[in-house]
GULUMVEX-340439 format. One record per residue (C-alpha): residue in three letters; chain; x, y, z. Coordinates in nm, 4 decimals. Example, Ala and Ser with C-alpha at 12.3 -4.5 7.8 and 13.67 -1.06 7.14 Angstrom:
2
+------+-------+----------+----------+----------+
: rest : kette :        u :        v :        w :
+------+-------+----------+----------+----------+
:  ALA :     A :   1.2300 :  -0.4500 :   0.7800 :
:  SER :     A :   1.3670 :  -0.1060 :   0.7140 :
+------+-------+----------+----------+----------+
***
This chain:
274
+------+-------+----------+----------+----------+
: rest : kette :        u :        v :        w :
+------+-------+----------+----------+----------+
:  UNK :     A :  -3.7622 :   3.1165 :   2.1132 :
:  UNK :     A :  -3.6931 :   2.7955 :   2.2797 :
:  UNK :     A :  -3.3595 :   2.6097 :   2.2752 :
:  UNK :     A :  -3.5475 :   2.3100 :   2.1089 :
:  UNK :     A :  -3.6796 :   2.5548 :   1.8530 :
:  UNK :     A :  -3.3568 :   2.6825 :   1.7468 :
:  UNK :     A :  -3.2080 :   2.3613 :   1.7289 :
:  UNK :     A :  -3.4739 :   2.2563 :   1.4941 :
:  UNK :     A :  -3.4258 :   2.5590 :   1.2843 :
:  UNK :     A :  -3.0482 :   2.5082 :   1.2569 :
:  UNK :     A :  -3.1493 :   2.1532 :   1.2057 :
:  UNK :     A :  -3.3731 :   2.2201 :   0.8644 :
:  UNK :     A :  -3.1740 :   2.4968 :   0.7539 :
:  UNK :     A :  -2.8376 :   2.2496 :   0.7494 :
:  UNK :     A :  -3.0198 :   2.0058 :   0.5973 :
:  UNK :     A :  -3.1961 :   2.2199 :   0.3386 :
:  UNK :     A :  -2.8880 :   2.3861 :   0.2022 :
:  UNK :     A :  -2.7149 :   2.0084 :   0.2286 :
:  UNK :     A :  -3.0251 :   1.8823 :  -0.0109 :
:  UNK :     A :  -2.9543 :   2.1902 :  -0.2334 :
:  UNK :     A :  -2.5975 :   2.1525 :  -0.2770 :
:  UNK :     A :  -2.7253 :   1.8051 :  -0.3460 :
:  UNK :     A :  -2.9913 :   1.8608 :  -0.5877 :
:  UNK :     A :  -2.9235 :   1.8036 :  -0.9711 :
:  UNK :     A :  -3.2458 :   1.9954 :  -1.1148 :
:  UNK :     A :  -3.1524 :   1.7273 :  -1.4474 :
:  UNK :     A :  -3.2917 :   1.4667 :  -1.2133 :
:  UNK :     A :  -3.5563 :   1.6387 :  -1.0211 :
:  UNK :     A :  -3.7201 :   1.7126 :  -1.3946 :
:  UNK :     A :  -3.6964 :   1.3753 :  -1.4606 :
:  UNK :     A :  -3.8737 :   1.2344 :  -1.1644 :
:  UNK :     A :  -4.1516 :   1.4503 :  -1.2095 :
:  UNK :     A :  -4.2016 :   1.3719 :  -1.5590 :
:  UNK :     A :  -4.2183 :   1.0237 :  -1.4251 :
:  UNK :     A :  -4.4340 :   1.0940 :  -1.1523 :
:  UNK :     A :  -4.6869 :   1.2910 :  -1.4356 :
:  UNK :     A :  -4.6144 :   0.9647 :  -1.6728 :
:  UNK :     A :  -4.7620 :   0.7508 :  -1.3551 :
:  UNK :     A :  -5.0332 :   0.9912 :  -1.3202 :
:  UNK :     A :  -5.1126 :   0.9306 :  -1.6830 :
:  UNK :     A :  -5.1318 :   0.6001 :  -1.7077 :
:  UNK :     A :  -5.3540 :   0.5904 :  -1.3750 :
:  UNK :     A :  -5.6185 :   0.8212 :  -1.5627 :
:  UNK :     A :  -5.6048 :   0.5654 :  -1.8521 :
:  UNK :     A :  -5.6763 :   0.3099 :  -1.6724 :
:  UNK :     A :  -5.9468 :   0.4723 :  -1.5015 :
:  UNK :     A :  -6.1115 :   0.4996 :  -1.8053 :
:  UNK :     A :  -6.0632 :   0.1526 :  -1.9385 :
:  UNK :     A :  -6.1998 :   0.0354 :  -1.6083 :
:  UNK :     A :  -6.5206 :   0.2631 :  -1.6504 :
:  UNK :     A :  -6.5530 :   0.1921 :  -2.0593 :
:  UNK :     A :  -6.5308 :  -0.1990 :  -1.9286 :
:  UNK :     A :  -6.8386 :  -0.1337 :  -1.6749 :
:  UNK :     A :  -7.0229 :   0.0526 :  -1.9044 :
:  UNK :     A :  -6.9262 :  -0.2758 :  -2.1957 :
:  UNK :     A :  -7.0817 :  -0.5013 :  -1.8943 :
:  UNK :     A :  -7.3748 :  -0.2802 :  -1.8373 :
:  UNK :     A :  -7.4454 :  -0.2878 :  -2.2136 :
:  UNK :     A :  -7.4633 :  -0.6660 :  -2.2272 :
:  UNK :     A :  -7.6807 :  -0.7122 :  -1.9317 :
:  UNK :     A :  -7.9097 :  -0.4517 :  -2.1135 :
:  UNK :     A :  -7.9150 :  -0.6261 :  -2.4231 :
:  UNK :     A :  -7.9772 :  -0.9729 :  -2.2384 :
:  UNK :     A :  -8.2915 :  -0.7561 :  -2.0649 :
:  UNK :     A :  -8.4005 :  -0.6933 :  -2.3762 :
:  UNK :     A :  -8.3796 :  -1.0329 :  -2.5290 :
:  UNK :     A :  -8.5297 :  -1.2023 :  -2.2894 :
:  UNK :     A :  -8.8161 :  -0.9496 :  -2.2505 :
:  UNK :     A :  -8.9182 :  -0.9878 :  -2.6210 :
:  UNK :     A :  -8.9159 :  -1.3858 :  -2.5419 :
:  UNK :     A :  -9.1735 :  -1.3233 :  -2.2374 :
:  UNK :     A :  -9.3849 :  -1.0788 :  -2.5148 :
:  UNK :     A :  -9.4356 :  -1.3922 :  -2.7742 :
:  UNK :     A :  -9.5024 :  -1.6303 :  -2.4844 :
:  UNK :     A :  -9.7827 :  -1.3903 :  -2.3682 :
:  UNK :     A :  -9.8966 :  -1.3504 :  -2.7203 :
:  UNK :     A :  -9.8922 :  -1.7202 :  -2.7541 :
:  UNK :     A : -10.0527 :  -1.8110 :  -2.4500 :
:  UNK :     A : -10.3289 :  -1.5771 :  -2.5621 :
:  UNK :     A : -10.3667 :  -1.7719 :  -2.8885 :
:  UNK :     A : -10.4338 :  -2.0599 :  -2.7723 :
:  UNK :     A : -10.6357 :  -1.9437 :  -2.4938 :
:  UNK :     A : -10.4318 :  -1.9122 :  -2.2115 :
:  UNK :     A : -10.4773 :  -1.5556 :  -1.9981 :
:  UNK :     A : -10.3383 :  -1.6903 :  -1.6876 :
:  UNK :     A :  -9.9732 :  -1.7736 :  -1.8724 :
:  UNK :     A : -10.0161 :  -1.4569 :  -2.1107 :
:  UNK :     A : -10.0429 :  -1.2423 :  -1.7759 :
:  UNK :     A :  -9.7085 :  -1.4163 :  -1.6240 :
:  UNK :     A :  -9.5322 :  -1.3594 :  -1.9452 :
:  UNK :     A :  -9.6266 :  -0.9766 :  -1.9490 :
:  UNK :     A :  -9.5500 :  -0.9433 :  -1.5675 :
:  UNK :     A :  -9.1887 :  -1.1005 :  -1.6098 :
:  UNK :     A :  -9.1739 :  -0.8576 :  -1.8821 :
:  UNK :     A :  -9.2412 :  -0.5794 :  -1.6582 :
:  UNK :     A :  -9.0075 :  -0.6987 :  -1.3955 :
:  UNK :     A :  -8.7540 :  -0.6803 :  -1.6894 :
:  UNK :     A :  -8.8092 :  -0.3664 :  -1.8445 :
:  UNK :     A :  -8.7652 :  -0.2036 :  -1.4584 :
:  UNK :     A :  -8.4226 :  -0.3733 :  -1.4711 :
:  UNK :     A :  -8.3895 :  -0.2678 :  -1.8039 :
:  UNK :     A :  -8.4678 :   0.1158 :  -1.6618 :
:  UNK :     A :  -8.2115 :   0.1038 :  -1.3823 :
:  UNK :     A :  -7.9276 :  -0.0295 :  -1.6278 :
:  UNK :     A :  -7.9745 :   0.2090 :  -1.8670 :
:  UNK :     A :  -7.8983 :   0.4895 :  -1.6134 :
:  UNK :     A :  -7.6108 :   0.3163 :  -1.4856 :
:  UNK :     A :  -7.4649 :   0.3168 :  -1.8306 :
:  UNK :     A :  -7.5718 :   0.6816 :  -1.8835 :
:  UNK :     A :  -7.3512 :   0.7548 :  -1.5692 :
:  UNK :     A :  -7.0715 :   0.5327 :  -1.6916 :
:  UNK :     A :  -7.0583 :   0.6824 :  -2.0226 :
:  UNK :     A :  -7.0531 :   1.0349 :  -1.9044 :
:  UNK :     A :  -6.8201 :   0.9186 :  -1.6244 :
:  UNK :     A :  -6.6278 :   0.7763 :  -1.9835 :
:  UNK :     A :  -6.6065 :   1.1039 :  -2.1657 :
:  UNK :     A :  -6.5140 :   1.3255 :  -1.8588 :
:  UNK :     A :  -6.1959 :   1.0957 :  -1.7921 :
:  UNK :     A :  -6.1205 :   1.0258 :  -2.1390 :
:  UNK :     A :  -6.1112 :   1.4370 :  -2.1615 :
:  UNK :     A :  -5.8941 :   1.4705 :  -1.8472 :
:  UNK :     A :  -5.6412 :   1.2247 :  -2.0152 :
:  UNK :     A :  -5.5868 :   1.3790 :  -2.3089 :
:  UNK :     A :  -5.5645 :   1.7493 :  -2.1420 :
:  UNK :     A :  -5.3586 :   1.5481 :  -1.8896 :
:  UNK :     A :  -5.1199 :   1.4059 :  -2.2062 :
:  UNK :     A :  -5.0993 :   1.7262 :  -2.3949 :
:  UNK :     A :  -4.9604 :   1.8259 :  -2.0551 :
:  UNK :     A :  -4.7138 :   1.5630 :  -2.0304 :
:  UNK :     A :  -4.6086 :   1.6230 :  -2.3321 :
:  UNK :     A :  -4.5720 :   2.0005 :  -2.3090 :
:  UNK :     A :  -4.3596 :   1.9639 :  -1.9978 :
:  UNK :     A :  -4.1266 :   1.7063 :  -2.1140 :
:  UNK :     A :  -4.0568 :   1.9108 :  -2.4072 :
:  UNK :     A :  -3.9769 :   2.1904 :  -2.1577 :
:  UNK :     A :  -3.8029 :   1.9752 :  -1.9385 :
:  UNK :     A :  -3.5704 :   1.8359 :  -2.2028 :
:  UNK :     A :  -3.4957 :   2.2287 :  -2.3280 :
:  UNK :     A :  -3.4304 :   2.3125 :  -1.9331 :
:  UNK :     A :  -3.2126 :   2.0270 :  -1.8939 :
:  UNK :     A :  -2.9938 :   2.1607 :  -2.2293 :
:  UNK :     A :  -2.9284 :   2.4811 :  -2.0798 :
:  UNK :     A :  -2.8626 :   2.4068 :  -1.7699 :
:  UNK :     A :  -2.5620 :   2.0982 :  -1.9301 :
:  UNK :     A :  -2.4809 :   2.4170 :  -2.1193 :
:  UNK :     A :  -2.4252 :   2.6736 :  -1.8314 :
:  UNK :     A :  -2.2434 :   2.3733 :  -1.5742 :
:  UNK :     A :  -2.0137 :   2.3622 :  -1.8978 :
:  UNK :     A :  -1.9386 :   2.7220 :  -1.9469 :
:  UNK :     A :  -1.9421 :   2.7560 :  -1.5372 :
:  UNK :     A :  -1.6637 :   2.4623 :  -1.5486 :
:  UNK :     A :  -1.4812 :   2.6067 :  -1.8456 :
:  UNK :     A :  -1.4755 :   2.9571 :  -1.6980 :
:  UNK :     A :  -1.3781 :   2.8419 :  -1.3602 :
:  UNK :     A :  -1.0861 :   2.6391 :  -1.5109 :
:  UNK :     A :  -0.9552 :   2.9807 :  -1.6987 :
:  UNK :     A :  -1.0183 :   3.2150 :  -1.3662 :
:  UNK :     A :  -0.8227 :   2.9324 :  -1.1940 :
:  UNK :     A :  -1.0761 :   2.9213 :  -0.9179 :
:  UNK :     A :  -1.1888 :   2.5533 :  -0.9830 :
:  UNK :     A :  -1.0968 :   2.3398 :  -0.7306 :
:  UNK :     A :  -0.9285 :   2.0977 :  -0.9739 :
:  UNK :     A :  -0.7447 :   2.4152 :  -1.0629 :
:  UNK :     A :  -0.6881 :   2.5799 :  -0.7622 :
:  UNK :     A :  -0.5044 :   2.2595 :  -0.6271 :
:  UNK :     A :  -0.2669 :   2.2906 :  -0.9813 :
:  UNK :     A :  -0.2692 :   2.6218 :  -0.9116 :
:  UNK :     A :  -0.1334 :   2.5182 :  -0.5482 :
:  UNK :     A :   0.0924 :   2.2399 :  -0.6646 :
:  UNK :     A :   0.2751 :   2.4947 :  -0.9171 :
:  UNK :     A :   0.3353 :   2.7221 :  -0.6373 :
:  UNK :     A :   0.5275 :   2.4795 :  -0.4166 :
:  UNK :     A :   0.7112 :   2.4159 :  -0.7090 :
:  UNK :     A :   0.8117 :   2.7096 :  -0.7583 :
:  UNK :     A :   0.8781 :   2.8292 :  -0.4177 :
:  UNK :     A :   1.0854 :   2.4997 :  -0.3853 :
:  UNK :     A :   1.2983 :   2.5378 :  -0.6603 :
:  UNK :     A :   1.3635 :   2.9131 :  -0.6328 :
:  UNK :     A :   1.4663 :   2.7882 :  -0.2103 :
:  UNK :     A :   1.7073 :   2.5419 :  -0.3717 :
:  UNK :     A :   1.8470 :   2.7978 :  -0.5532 :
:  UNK :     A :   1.9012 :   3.0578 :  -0.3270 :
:  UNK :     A :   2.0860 :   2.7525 :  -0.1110 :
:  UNK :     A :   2.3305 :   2.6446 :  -0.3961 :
:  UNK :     A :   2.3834 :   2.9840 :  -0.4189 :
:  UNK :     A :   2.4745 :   3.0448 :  -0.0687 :
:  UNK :     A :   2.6681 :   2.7409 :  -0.0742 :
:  UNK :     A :   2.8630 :   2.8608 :  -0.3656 :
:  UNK :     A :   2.9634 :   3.2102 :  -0.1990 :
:  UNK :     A :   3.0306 :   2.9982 :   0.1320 :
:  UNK :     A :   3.2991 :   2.8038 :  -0.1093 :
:  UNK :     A :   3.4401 :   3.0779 :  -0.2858 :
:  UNK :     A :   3.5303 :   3.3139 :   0.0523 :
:  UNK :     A :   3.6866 :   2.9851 :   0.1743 :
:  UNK :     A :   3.3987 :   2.9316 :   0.4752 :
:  UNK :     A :   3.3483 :   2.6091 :   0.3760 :
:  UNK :     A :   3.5662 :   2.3589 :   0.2359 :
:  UNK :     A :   3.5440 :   2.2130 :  -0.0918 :
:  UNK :     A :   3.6641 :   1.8396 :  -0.0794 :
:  UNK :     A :   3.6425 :   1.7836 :  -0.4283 :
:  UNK :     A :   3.9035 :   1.9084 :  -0.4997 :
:  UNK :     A :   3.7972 :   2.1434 :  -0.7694 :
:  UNK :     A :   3.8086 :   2.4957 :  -0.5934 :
:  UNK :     A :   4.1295 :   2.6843 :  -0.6868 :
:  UNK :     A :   4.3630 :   2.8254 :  -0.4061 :
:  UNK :     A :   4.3641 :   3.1937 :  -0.2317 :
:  UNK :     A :   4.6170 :   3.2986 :  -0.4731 :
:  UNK :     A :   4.3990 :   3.2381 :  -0.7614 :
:  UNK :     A :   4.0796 :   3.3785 :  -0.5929 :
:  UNK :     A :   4.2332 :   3.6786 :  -0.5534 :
:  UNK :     A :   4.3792 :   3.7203 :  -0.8947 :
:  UNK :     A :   3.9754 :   3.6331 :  -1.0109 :
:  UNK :     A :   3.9224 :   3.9026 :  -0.7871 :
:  UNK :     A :   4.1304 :   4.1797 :  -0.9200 :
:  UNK :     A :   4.0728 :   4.0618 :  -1.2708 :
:  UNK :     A :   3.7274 :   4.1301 :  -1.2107 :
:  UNK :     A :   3.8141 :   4.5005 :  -1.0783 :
:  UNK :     A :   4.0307 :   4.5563 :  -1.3684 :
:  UNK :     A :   3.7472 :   4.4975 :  -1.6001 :
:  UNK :     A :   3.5979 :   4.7688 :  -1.4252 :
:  UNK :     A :   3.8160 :   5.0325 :  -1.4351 :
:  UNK :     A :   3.8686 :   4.9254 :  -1.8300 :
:  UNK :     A :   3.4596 :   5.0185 :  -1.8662 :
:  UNK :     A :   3.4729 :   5.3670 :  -1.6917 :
:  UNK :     A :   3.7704 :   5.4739 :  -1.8846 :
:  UNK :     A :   3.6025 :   5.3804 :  -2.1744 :
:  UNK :     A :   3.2877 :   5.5720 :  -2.0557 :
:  UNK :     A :   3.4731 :   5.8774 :  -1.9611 :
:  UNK :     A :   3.6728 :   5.8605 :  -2.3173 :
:  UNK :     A :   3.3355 :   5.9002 :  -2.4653 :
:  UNK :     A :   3.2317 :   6.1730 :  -2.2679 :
:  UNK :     A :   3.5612 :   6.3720 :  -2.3298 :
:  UNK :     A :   3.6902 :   6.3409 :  -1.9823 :
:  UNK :     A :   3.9625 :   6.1499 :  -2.0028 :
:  UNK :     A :   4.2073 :   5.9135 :  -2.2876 :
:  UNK :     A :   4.1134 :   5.6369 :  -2.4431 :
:  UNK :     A :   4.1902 :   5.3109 :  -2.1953 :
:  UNK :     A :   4.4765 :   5.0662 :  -2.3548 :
:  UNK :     A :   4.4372 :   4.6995 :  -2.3295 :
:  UNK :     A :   4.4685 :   4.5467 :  -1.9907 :
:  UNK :     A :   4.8036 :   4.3800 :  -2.1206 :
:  UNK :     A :   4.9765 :   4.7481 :  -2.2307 :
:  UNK :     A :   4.8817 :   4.8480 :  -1.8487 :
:  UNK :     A :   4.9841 :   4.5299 :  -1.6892 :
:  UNK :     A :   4.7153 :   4.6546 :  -1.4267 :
:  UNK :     A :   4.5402 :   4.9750 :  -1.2624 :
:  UNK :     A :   4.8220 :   5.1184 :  -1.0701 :
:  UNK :     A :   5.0723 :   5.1361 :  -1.3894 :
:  UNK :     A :   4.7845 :   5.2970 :  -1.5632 :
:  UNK :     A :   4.7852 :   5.5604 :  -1.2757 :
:  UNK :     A :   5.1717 :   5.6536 :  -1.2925 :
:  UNK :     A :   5.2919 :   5.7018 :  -1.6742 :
:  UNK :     A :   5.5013 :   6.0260 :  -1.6101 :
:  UNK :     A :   5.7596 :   5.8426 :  -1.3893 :
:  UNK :     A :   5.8653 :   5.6220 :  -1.6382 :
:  UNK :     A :   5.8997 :   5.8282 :  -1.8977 :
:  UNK :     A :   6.1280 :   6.0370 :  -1.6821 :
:  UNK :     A :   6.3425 :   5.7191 :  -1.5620 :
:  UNK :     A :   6.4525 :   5.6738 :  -1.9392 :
:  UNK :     A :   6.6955 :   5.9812 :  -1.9874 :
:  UNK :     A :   6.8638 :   5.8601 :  -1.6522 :
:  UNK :     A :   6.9211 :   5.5103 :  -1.8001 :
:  UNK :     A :   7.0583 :   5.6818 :  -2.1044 :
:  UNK :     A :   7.2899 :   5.8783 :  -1.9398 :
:  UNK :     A :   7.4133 :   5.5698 :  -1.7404 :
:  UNK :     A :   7.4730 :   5.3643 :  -2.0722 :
:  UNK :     A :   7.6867 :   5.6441 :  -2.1954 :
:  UNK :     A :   7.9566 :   5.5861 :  -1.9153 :
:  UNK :     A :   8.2632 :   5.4443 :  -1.9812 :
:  UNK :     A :   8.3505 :   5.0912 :  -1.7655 :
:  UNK :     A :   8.5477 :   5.1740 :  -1.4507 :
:  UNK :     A :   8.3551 :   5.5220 :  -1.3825 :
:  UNK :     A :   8.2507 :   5.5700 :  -1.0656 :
:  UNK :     A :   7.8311 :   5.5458 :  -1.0211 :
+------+-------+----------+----------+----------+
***
């Protein structure tokens, strides 16, 4: 095949699936029913042109025969008074009519059957017409019905292109706002390990971060003392305030054991030796 060829074929095929995607078949019915509607009215006036020439023929027939029965009573009169020679021109120009007369009448044979024949091909042709517009206008329904449905389904798939680009905008939205969080976040953590500094004024000192900090821990050891108290491994936790914090939690027996010594000590008289 031949560059030229191939160029061609890409050529038509481009084109041809251009036209498609182009194509409404809503208006493609509707220029053929008006092409067919043209075609119609061409046939009719066909036949009004032929029913007009066959209407002419008719009169020049009947004039024919008029003025052929006027030659027959000059030829009779002409004979009555006795006149051959004028009776014999009467009855020849009567001849010379009636061959006229002849030819016409075959002419208007022709014409009428020419008539008939295109009066029957317009009403076949019209009982077409009307036959395909009815289809037409039924095609045309379902097709408005099934672009609807294509539309509506697209829209809930989300595969429109109306949709899609929502579909698109939503995301960027999204991943915006969840990349603006994530950076407040950062920024936050950043403040709070002292990184950054915070010159509003608003972030509390090291001292306080660190008492946050062992609050926090606190609450922790509170919850799996609790947990284990449950399970039976271990006493029920007391209130953060009767510990004063997890390492008096951890020693009890000490102080209970420092008591009898300051007993004994308040039991001494002034002036004793320690």
């Amino acid at each position: 095949m031949s560059v030229m060829k191939r160029l061609s074929m890409i050529f038509k095929s481009k084109a041809n699936k251009a036209l498609d995607k182009m194509e409404d078949p809503r208006e493609t019915l509707d220029y053929s029913y008006q092409r067919q509607l043209e075609l119609l009215q061409k046939v009719r006036r066909g036949v009004a042109d032929v029913a007009t020439s066959r209407k002419r023929v008719e009169l020049q027939i009947n004039g024919l025969e008029q003025q052929a029965r006027r030659y027959e009573e000059q030829g009779r009169k002409a004979l009555s008074v006795g006149r051959e020679d004028l009776a014999r021109t009467a009855l020849e120009r009567r001849a010379g009519l009636q061959t006229q007369m002849a030819d016409l009448k075959v002419q208007h044979d022709n014409l009428q059957a020419e008539e008939e024949k295109l009066t029957l091909a317009s009403q076949r042709l019209q009982a077409k017409v009307d036959s395909f517009r009815t289809k037409k206008e039924t095609i045309k329904a379902t097709y408005t019905a099934a672009e609807a449905q294509t539309r509506i389904n697209e829209a809930f798939s989300g595969i429109s292109e109306e949709m899609g680009d929502v579909g698109l905008a939503i995301q960027r939205a999204e991943d915006k706002t969840a990349q603006m969080q994530a950076r407040a976040g950062a920024i936050d953590e950043l403040l709070a390990s002292g990184a950054l500094d915070d010159y509003s004024g608003t972030r509390g000192d090291d001292i306080q971060a660190e008492l946050d900090r062992m609050g926090g821990g606190m609450d922790v050891e509170l919850e799996l003392a609790r947990m284990k108290a449950e399970l039976g491994q271990g006493p029920a936790p007391q209130s953060a305030i009767e510990q004063g914090g997890p390492q008096q939690q951890a020693q009890p027996q000490p102080q209970q054991q420092a008591q009898p010594q300051q007993h004994t000590q308040q039991l001494r008289q002034p002036g004793e030796g320690a």
